[in-house]
PADREN-871190 format. One record per atom (N, C-alpha, C): chain; atom name; x, y, z. Coordinates in nm, 3 decimals. Each point is the difference from the previous one (the first is absolute). Layout:
N
{ch->A | at->CA | X->X | Y->Y | Z->Z}
...
This chain:
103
{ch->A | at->N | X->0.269 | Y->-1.962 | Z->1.305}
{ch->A | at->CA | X->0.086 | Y->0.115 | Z->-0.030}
{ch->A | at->C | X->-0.060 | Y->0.080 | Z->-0.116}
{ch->A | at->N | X->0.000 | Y->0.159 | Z->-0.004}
{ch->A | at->CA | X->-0.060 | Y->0.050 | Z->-0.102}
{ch->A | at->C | X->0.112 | Y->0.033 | Z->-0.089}
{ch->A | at->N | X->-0.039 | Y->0.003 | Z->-0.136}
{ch->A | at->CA | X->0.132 | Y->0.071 | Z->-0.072}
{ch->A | at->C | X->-0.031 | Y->0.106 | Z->-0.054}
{ch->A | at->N | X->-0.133 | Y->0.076 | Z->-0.016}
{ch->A | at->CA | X->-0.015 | Y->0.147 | Z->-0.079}
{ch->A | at->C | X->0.010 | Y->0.058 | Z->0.129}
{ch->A | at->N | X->0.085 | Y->0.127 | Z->-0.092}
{ch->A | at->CA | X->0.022 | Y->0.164 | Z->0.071}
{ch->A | at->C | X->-0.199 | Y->-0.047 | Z->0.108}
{ch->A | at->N | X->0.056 | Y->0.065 | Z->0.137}
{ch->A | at->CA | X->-0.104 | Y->0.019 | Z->0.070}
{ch->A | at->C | X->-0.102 | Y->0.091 | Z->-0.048}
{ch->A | at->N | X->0.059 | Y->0.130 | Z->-0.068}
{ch->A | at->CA | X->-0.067 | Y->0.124 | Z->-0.061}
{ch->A | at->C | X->-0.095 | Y->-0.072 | Z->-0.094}
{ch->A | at->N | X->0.086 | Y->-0.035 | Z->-0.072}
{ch->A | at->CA | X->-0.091 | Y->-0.086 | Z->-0.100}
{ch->A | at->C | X->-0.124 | Y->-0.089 | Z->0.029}
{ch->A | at->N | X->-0.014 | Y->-0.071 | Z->0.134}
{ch->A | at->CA | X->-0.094 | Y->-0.116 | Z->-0.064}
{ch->A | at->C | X->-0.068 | Y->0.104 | Z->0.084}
{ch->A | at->N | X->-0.013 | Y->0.065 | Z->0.112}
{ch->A | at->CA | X->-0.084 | Y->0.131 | Z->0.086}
{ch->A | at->C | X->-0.078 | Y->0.055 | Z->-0.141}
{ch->A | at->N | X->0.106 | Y->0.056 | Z->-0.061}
{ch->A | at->CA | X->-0.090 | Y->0.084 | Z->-0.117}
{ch->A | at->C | X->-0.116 | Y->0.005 | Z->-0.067}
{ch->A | at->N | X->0.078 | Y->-0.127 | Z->-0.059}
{ch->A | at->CA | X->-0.112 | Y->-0.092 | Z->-0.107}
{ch->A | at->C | X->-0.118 | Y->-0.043 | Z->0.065}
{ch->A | at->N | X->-0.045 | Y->-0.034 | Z->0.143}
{ch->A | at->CA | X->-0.080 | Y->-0.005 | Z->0.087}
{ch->A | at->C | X->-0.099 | Y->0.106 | Z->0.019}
{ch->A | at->N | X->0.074 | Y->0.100 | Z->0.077}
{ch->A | at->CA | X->-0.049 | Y->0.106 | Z->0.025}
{ch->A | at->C | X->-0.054 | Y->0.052 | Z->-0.162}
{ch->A | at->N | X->0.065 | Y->0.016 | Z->-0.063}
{ch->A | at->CA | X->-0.028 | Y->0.084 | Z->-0.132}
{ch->A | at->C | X->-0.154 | Y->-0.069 | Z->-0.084}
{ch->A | at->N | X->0.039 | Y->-0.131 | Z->0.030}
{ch->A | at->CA | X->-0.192 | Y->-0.108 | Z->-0.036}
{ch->A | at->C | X->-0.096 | Y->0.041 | Z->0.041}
{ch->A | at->N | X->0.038 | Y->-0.025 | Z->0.175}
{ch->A | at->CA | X->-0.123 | Y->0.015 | Z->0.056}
{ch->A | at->C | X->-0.031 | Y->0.162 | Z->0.029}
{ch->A | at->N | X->0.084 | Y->0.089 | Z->-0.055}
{ch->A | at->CA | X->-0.061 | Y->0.130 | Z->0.004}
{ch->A | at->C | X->-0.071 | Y->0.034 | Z->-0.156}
{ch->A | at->N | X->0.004 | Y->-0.037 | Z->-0.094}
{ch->A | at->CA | X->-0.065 | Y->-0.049 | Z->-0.115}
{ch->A | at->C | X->-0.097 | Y->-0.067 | Z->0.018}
{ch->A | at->N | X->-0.060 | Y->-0.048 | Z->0.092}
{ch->A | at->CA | X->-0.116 | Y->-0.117 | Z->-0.003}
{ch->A | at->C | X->0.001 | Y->-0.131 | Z->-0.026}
{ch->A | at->N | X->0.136 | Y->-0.026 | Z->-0.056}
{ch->A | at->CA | X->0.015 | Y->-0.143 | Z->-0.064}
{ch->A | at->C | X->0.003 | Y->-0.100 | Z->0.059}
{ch->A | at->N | X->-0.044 | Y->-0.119 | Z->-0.006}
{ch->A | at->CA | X->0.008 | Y->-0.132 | Z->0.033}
{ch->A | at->C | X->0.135 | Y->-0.070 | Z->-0.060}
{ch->A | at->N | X->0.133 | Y->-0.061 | Z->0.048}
{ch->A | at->CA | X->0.069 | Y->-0.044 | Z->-0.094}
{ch->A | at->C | X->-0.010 | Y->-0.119 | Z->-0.094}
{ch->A | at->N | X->-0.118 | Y->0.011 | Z->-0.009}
{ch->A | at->CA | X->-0.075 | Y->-0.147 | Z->-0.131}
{ch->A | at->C | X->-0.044 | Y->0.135 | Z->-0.071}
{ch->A | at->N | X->-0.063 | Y->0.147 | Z->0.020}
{ch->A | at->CA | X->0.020 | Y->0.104 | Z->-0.099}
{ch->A | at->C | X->0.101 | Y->0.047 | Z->-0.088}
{ch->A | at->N | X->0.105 | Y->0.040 | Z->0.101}
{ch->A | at->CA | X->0.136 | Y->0.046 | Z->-0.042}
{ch->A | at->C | X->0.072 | Y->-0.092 | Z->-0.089}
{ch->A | at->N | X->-0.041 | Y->-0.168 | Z->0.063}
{ch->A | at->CA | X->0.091 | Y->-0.117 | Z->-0.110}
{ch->A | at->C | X->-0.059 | Y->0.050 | Z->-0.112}
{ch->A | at->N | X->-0.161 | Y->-0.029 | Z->-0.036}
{ch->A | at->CA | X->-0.097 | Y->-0.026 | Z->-0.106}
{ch->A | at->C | X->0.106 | Y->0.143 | Z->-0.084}
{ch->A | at->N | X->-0.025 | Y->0.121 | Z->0.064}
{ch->A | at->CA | X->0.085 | Y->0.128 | Z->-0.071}
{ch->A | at->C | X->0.106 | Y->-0.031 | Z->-0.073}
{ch->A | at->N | X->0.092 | Y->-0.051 | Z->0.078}
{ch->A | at->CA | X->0.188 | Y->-0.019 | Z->-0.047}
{ch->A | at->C | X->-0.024 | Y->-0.124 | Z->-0.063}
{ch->A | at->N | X->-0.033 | Y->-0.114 | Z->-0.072}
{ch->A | at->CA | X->-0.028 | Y->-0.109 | Z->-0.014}
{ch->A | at->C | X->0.111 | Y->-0.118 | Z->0.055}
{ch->A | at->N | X->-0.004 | Y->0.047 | Z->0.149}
{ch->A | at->CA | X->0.054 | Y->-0.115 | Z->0.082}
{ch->A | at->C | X->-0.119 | Y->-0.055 | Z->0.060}
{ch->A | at->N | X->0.074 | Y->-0.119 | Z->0.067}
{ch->A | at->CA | X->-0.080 | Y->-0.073 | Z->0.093}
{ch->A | at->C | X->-0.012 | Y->0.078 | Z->0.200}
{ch->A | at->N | X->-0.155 | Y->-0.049 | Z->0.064}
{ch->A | at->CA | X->0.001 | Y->0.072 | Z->0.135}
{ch->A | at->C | X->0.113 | Y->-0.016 | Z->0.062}
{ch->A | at->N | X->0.088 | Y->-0.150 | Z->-0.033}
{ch->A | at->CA | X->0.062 | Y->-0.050 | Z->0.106}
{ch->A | at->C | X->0.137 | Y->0.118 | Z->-0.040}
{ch->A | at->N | X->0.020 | Y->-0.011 | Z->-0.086}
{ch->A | at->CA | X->0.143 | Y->0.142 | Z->-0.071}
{ch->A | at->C | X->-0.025 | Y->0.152 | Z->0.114}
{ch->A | at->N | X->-0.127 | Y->0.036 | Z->0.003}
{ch->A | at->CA | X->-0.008 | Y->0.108 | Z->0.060}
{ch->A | at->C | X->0.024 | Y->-0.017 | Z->0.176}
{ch->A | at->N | X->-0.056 | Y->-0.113 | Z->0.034}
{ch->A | at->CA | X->0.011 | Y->-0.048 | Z->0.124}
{ch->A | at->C | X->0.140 | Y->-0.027 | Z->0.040}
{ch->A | at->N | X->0.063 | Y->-0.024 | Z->-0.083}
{ch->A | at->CA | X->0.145 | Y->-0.064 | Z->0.043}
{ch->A | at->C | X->0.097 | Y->0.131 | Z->-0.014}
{ch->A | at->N | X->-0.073 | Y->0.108 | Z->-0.082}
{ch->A | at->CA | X->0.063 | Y->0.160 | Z->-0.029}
{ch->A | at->C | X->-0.002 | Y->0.010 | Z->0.160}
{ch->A | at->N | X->-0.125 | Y->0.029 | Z->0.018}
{ch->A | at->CA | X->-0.053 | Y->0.081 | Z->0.131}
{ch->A | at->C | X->0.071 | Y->-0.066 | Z->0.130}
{ch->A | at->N | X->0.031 | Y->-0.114 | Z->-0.014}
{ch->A | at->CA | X->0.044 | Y->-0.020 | Z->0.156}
{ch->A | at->C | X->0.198 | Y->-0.057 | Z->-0.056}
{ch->A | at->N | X->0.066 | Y->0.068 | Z->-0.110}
{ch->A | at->CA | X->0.102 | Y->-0.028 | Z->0.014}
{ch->A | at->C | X->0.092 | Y->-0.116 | Z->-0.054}
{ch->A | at->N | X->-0.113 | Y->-0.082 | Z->-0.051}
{ch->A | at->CA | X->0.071 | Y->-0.157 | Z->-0.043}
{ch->A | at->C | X->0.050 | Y->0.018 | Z->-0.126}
{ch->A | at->N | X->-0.055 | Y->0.125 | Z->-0.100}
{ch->A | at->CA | X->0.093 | Y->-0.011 | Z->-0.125}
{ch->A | at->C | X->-0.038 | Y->0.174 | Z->-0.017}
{ch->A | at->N | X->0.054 | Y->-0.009 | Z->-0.088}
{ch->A | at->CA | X->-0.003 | Y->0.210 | Z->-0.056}
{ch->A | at->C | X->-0.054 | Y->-0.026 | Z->-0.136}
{ch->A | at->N | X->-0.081 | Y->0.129 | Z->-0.044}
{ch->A | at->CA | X->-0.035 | Y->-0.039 | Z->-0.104}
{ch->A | at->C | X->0.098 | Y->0.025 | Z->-0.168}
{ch->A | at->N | X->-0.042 | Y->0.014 | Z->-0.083}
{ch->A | at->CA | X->0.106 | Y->0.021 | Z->-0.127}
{ch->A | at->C | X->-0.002 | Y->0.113 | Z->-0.001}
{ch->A | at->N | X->0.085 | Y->0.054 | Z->-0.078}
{ch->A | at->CA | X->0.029 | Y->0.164 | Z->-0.032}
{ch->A | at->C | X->-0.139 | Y->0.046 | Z->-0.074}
{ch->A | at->N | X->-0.040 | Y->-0.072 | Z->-0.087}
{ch->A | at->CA | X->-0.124 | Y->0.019 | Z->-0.025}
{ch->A | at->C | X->-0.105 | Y->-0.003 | Z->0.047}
{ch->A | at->N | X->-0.049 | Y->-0.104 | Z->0.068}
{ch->A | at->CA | X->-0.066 | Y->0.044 | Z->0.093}
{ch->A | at->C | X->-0.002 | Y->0.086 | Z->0.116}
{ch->A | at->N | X->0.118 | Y->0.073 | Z->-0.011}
{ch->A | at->CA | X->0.042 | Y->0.108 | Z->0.112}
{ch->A | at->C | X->-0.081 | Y->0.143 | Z->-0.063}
{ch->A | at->N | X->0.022 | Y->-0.012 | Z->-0.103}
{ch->A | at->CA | X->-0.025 | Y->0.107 | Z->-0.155}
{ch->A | at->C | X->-0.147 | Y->0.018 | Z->0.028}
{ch->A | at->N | X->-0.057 | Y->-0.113 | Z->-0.017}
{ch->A | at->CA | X->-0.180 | Y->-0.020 | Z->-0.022}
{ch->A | at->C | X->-0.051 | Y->0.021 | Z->0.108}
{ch->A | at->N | X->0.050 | Y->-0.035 | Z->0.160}
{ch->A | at->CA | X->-0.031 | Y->0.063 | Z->0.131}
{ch->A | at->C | X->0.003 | Y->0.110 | Z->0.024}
{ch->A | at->N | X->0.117 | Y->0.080 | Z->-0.040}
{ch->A | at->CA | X->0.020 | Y->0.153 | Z->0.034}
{ch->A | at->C | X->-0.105 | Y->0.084 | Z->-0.140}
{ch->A | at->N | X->-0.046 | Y->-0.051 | Z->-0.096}
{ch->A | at->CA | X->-0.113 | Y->0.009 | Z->-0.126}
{ch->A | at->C | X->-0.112 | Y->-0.027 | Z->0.137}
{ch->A | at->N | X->-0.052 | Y->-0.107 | Z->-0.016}
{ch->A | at->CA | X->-0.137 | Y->-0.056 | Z->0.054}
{ch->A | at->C | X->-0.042 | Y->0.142 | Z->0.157}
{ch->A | at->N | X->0.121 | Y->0.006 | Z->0.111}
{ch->A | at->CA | X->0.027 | Y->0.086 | Z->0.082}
{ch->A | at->C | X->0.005 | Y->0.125 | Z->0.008}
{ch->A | at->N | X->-0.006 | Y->0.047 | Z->-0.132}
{ch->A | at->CA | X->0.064 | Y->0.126 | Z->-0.050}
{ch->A | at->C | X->0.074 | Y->0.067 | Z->0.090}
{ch->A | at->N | X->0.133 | Y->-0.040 | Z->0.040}
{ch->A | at->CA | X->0.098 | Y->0.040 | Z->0.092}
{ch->A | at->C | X->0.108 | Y->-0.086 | Z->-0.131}
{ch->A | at->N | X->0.183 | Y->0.077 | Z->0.090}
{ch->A | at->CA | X->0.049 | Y->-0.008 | Z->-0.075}
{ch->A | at->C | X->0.085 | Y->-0.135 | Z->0.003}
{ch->A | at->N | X->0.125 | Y->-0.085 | Z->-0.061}
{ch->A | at->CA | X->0.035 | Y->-0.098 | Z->0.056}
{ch->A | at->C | X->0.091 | Y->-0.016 | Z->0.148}
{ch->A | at->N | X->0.039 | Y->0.148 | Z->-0.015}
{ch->A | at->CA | X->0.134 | Y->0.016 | Z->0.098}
{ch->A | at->C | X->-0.149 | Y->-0.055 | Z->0.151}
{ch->A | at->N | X->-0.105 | Y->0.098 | Z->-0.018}
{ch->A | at->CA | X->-0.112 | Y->-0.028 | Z->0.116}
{ch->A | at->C | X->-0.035 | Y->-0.147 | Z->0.024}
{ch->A | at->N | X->-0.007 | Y->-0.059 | Z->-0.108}
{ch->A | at->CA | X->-0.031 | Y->-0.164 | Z->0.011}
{ch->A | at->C | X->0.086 | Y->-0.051 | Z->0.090}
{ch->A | at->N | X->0.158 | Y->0.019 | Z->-0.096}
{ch->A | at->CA | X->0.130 | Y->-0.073 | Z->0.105}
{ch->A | at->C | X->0.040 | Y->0.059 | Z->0.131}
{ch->A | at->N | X->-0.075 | Y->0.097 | Z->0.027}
{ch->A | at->CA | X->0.022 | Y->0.061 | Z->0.125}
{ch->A | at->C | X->0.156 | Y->0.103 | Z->0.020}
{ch->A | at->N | X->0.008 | Y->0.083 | Z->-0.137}
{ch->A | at->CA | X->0.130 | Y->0.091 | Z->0.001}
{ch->A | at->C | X->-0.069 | Y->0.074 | Z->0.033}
{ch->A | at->N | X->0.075 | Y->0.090 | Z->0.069}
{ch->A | at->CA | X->-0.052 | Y->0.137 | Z->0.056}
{ch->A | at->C | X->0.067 | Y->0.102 | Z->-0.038}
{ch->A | at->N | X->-0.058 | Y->0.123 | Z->-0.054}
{ch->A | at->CA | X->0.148 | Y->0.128 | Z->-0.045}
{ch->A | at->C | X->-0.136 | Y->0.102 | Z->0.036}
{ch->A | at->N | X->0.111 | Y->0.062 | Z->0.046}
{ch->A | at->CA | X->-0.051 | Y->0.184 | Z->0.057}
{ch->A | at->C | X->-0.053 | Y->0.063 | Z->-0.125}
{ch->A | at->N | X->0.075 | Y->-0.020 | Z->-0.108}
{ch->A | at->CA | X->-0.068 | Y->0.072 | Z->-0.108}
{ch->A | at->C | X->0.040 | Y->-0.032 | Z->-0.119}
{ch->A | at->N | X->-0.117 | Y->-0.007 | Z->-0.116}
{ch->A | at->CA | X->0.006 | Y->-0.074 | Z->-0.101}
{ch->A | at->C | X->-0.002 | Y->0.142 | Z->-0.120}
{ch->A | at->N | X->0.083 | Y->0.038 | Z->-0.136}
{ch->A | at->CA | X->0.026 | Y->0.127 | Z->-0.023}
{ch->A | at->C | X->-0.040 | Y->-0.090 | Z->-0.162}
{ch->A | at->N | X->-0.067 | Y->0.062 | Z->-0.086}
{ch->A | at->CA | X->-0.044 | Y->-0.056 | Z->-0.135}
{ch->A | at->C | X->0.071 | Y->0.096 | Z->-0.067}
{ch->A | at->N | X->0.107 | Y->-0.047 | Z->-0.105}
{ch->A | at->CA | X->0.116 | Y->0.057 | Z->-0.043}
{ch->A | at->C | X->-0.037 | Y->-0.010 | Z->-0.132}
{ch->A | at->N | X->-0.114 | Y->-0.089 | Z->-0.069}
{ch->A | at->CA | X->-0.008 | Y->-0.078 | Z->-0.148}
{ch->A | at->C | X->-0.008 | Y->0.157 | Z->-0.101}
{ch->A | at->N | X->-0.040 | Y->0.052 | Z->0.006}
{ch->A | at->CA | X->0.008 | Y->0.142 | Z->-0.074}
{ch->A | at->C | X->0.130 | Y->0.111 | Z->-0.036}
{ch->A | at->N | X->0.093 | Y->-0.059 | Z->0.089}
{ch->A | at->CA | X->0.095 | Y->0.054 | Z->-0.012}
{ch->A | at->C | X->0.114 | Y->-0.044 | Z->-0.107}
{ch->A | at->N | X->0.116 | Y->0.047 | Z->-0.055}
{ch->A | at->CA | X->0.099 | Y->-0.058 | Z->-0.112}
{ch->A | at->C | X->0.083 | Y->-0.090 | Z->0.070}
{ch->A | at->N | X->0.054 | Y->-0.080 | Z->-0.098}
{ch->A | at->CA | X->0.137 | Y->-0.043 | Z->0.083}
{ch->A | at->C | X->0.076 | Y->0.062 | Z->0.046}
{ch->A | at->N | X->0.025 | Y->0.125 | Z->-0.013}
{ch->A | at->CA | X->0.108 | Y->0.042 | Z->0.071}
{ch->A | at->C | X->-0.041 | Y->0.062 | Z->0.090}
{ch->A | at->N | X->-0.118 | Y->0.074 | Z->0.030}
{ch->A | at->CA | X->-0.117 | Y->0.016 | Z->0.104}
{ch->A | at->C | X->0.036 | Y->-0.100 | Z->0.129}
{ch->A | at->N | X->-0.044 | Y->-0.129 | Z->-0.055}
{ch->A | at->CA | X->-0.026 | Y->-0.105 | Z->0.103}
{ch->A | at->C | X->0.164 | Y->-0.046 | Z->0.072}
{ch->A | at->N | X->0.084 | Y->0.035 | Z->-0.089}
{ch->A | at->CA | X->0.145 | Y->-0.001 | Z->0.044}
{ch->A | at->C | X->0.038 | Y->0.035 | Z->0.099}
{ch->A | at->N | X->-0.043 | Y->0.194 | Z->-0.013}
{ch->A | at->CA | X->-0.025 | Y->0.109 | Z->0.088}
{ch->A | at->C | X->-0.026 | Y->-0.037 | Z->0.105}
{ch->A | at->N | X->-0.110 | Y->-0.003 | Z->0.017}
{ch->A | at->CA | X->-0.055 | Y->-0.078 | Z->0.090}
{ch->A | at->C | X->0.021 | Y->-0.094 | Z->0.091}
{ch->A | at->N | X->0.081 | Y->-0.138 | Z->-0.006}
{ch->A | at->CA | X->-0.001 | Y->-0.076 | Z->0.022}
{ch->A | at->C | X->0.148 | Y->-0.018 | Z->0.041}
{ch->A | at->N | X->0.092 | Y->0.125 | Z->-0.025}
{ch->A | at->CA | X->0.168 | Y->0.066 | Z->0.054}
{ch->A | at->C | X->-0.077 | Y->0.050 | Z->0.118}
{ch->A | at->N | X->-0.062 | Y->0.105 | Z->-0.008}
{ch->A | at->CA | X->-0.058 | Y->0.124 | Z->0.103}
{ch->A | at->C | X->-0.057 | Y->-0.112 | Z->0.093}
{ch->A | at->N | X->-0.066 | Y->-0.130 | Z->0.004}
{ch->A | at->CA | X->-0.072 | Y->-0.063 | Z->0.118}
{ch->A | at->C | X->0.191 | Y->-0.031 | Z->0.041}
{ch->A | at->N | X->0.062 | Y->-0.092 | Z->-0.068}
{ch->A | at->CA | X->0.116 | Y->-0.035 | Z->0.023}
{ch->A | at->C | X->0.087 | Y->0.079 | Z->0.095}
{ch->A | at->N | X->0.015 | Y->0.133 | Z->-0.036}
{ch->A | at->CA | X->0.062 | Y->0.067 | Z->0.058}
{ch->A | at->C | X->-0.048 | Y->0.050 | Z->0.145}
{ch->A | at->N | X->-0.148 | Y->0.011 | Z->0.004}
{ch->A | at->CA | X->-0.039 | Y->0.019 | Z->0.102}
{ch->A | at->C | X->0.025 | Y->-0.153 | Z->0.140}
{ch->A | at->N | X->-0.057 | Y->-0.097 | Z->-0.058}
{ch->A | at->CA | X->0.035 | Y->-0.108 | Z->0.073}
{ch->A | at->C | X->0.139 | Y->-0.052 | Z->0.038}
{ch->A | at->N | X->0.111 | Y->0.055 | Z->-0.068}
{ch->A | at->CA | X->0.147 | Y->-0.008 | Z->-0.009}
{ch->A | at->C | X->-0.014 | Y->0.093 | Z->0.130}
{ch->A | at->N | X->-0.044 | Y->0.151 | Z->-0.007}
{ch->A | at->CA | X->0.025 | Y->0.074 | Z->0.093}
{ch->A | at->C | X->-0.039 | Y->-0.033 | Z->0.147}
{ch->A | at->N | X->-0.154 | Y->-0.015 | Z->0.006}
{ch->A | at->CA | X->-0.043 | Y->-0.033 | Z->0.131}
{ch->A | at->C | X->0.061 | Y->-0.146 | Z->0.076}
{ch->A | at->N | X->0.081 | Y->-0.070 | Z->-0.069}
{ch->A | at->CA | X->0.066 | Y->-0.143 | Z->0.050}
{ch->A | at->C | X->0.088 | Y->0.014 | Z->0.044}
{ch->A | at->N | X->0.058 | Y->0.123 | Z->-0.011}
{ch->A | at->CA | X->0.211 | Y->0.032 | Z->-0.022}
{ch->A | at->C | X->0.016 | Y->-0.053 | Z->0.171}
{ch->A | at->N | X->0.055 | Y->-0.048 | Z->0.015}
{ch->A | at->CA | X->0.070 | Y->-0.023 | Z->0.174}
{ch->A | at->C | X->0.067 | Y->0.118 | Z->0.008}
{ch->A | at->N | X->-0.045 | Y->-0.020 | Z->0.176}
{ch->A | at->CA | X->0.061 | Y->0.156 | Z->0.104}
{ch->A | at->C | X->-0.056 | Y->0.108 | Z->-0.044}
């Protein structure tokens, strides 16, 4: 039986061997052991939040891409004030309130 998100252990796979890596590379990188990456890749354990951190680093992709979240669109708000990001973040509200309404 596997227990990581399917997205997940696909990822971490795919995301190696499109890097070039060997996972006795990628361990040597994260300072785990091959068998840690092996047991990532086919599902038998997930890795730590940190090592989620240092994959989506090592990958240069982001974590949501590691765990396999998907969003239409990602909007970088960090420049804006708090009450900016408030703004903001009513106006998505309101819009998603709207397009849900039943009938």
């Amino acid at each position: 039986m596997r227990y990581a998100n399917l997205w997940l252990y696909e990822n971490i796979k795919t995301l190696r061997e499109q890097a070039g890596l060997t996972q006795s590379e990628l361990a040597r990188r994260l300072n785990v052991s091959r068998v840690s990456v092996n047991a990532w890749e086919t599902g038998l354990s997930v890795p730590s939040a940190q090592n989620i951190v240092e994959l989506a680093q090592i990958f240069r992709v982001s974590t949501d891409t590691i765990l396999g979240i998907e969003r239409e669109y990602t909007l970088d708000i960090s420049d804006l004030t708090p009450e900016q990001r408030k703004l903001v973040s009513e106006l998505v509200q309101h819009f998603y309130t709207e397009n849900n309404k039943d009938g």
